[in-house]
C-alpha positions, 0 to 999 in steps of 0.5 A, a space after each residue: 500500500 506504501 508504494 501506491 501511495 507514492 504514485 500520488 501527489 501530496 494533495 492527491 485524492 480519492 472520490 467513492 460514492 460515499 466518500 471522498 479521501 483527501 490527502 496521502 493519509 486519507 489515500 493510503 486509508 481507503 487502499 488499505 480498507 479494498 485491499 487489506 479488510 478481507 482474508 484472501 484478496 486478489 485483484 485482478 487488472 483490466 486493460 487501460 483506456 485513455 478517454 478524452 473530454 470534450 474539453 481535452 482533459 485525459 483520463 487514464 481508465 483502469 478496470 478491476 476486480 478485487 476478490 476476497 473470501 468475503 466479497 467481490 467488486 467489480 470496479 473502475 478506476 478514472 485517473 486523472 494526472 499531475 505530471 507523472 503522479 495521480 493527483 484525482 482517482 475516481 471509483 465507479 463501483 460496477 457490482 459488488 457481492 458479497 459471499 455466502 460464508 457457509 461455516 458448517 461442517 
């Protein structure tokens, strides 16, 4: 999760539905939380696609799915870009299911 974080600029940000993460702290606190919550995850990358806007911003699109014992997303990263570093990532939540945890036994 540490070196994810350097790939933001200081003030770089994370928006959800929910919530938005501010700051390095607050980025490192929402990565931890998708990857490092649940037992067993994997993570699984889609191809990038760079998307233009109308006004000729670029998008960088990173489609993923993240896995666990617990849950699935299907998710989407939209970065957008300080120079090298990730200064706003976006996340549409495509589906999300959680598992049946059967204990029986």
């Amino acid at each position: 999760v540490d070196e994810m974080i350097g790939l933001f600029t200081y003030t770089g940000a994370v928006r959800t539905n929910s919530r938005d993460y501010e700051g390095q702290g607050q980025v490192k606190r929402y990565f931890t939380d998708l990857l490092l919550r649940d037992d067993n995850v994997k993570v699984e990358y889609g191809e990038v696609a760079v998307r233009q806007s109308a006004s000729g911003e670029l998008t960088a699109v990173l489609p993923l799915t993240v896995e666990s014992d617990e849950r699935t997303s299907e998710l989407e990263f939209d970065l957008k870009f300080d120079g090298p570093l990730i200064d706003e990532l976006t996340v549409h939540s495509k589906t999300s299911a959680l598992k049946s945890l059967d204990k029986s036994g």
